[in-house]
C-alpha positions in Angstrom: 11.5 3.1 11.2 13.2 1.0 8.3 12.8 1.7 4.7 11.0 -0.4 2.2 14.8 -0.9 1.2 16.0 -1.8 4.7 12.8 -4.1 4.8 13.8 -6.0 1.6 17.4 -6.4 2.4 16.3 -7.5 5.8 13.5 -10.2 3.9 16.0 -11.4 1.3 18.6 -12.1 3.6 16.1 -14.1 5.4 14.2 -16.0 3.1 15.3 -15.4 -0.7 14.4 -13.6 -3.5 10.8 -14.8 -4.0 9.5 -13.2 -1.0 11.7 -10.0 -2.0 9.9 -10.1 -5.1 6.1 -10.2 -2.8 7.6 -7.0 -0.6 8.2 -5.3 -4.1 4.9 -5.7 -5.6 3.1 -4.9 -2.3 5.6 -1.7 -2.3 4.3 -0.8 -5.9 0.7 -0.8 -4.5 0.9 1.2 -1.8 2.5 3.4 -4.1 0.0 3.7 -6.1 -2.9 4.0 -3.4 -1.1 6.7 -2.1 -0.5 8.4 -5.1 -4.7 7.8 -5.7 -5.5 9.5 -1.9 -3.2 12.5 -2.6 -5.0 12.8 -6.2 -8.5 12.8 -4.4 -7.5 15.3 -2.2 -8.1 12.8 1.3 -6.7 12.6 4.9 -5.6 9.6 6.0 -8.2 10.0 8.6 -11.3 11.0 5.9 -9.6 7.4 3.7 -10.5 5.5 7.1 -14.0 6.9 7.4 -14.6 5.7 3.9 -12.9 2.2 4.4 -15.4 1.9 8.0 -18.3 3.2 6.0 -17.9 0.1 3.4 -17.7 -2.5 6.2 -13.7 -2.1 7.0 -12.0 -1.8 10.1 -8.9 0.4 9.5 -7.8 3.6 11.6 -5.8 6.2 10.2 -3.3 4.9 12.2 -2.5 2.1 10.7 -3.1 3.9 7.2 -0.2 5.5 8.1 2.0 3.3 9.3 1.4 1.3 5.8 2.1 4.3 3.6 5.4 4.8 5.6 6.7 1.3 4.9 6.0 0.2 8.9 4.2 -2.7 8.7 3.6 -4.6 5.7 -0.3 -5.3 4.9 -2.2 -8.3 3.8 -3.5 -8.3 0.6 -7.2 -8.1 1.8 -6.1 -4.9 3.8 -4.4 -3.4 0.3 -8.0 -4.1 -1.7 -10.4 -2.5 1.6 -8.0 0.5 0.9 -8.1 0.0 -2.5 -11.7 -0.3 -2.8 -12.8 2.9 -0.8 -10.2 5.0 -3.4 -12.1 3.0 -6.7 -8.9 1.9 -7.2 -9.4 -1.6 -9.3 -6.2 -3.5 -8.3 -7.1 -6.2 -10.9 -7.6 -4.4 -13.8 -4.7 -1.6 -13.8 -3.9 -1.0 -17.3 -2.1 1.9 -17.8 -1.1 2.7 -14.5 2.3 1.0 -14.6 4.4 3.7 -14.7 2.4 5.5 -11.7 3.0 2.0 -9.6 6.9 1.5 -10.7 8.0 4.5 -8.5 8.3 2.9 -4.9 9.7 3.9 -1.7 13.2 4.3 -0.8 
């Protein structure tokens, strides 16, 4: 499995810094979704209940392969997940610092 590093290495070398610059902010929000589930005390499995419960269709597997850097999700997928952790991904005042610390 590659690294969000590895990944943006990989993405730069094939199309340029702008899209590095995409992998990097979607990096920062799983970050801080993460960071949010840990804080709530959830499961990856009990986050998936609560994304199905609001209409989503998103299995703890692939929950997991997104917090580990596997895949990289759409932004629709980022604001289901966001949504079932009342995370507001438009209005994050003050949570700059807890998004700036990404994945390795």
């Amino acid at each position: 499995m590659k690294t969000w590093r590895a990944k943006k290495q990989e993405i730069r070398a094939k199309h340029g810094a702008e899209r590095t610059e995409v992998l990097e902010i979607t990096a920062q929000l799983i970050n801080l979704i993460h960071r949010r589930r840990i804080e709530l005390g959830l499961t990856q499995e009990q986050l998936a209940t609560k994304i199905i419960e609001r209409g989503g269709h998103l299995r703890q597997e692939h929950i997991a392969r997104i917090e580990n850097g596997a895949v990289i999700p759409r932004i629709d997928t980022l604001i289901s997940i966001a949504r079932a952790l009342d995370l507001d991904l438009f209005n994050l005042n003050g949570t700059e610092e807890a998004a700036a610390t990404i994945y390795a």
